[in-house]
N, C-alpha and C positions, 0 to 999 in steps of 0.2 A: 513301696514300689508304686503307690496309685499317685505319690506326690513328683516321682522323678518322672511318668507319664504324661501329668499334668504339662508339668513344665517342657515336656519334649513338644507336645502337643504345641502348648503356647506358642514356643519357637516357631515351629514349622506352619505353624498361621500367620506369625509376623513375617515372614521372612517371604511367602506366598504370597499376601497381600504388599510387601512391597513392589516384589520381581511386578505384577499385578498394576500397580498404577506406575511403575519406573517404563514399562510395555505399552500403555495406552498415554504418557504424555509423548515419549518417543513417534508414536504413528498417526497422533493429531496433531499433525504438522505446524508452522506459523506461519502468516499470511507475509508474501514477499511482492515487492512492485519493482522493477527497474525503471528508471525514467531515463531512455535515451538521449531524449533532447527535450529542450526548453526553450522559448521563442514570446518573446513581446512583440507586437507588430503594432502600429498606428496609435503610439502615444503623443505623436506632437501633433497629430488632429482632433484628439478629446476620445475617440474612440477605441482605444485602446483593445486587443484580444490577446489572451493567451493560449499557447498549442504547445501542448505535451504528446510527446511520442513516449507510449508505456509499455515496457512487457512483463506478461507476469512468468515467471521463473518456476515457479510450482511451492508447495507441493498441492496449493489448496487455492480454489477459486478466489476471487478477490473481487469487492464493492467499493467501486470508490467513491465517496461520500464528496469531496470538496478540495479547494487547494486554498494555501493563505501566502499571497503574494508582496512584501512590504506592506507588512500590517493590516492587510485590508484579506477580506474572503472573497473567493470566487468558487462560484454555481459550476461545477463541469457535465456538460455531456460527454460519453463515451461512444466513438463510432469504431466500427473493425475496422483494420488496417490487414490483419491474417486471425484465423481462429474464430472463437466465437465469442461475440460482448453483446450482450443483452442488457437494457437497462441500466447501465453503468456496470454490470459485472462481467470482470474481464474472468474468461477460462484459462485453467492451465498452460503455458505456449501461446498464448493469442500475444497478439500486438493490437494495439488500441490507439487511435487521433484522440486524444481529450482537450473540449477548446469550451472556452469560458471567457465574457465579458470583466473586464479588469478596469477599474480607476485607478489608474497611476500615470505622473505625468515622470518620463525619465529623458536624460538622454540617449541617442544612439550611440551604439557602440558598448555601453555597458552596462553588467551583469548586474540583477538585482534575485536576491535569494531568496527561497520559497520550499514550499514543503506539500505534498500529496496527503491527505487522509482519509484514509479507510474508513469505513462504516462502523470497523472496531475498534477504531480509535489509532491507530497506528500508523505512524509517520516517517516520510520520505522524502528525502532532502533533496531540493537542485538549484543548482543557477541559470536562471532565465536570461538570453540574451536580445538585450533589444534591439527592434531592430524600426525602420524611420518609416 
């Protein structure tokens, strides 16, 4: 009887410890960005900017580290637009201006693709349109 205990035990540990870490990946959420729009401005004077309109969606604050725009990196600052951004971390519901110095010479009128990245590594796609 002490072996069929054993094994009830066992069970009823594994199956605790699953419910257990299946409950805490569930409520530590993943970090989400929306990028509403995307914008090159002053590429056919050398000086090129990029401006991202972001929201973050929830469920967890979010750091944005950088953006890589036709192979090249850009530096982003993050100013509030709604909500709260500190430091590049946008809050929960915020909306964010993100603008960064870009090297790219393009035409206007069209779109060149790019990607947002988190502090955690995680990435966010848009097309940037340019503009004269």
């Amino acid at each position: 009887i002490a072996i069929i205990v054993a094994i009830v035990l066992i069970i009823a540990v594994a199956v605790g410890w699953y419910l257990y870490t299946t409950f805490v990946a569930s409520v530590g959420g993943q970090p989400r960005l929306n990028v509403v729009s995307a914008e090159i401005s002053g590429t056919t004077t050398g000086s090129a900017q990029l401006k991202l309109i972001v929201v973050n969606p929830g469920p967890v604050d979010v750091k944005v580290d950088y953006a890589e725009v036709a192979g090249g990196t850009v530096q982003l600052t993050c100013t509030a637009k709604s909500g709260n951004v500190q430091n590049n971390v946008i809050s929960v519901g915020a909306q964010a201006e993100c603008t960064g110095a870009v090297s790219v010479t393009a035409t206007p009128g069209t779109m060149l693709p790019g990607r947002v990245i988190l502090s955690g590594g995680q990435s966010f796609p848009f097309n940037a349109v340019v503009k004269p």
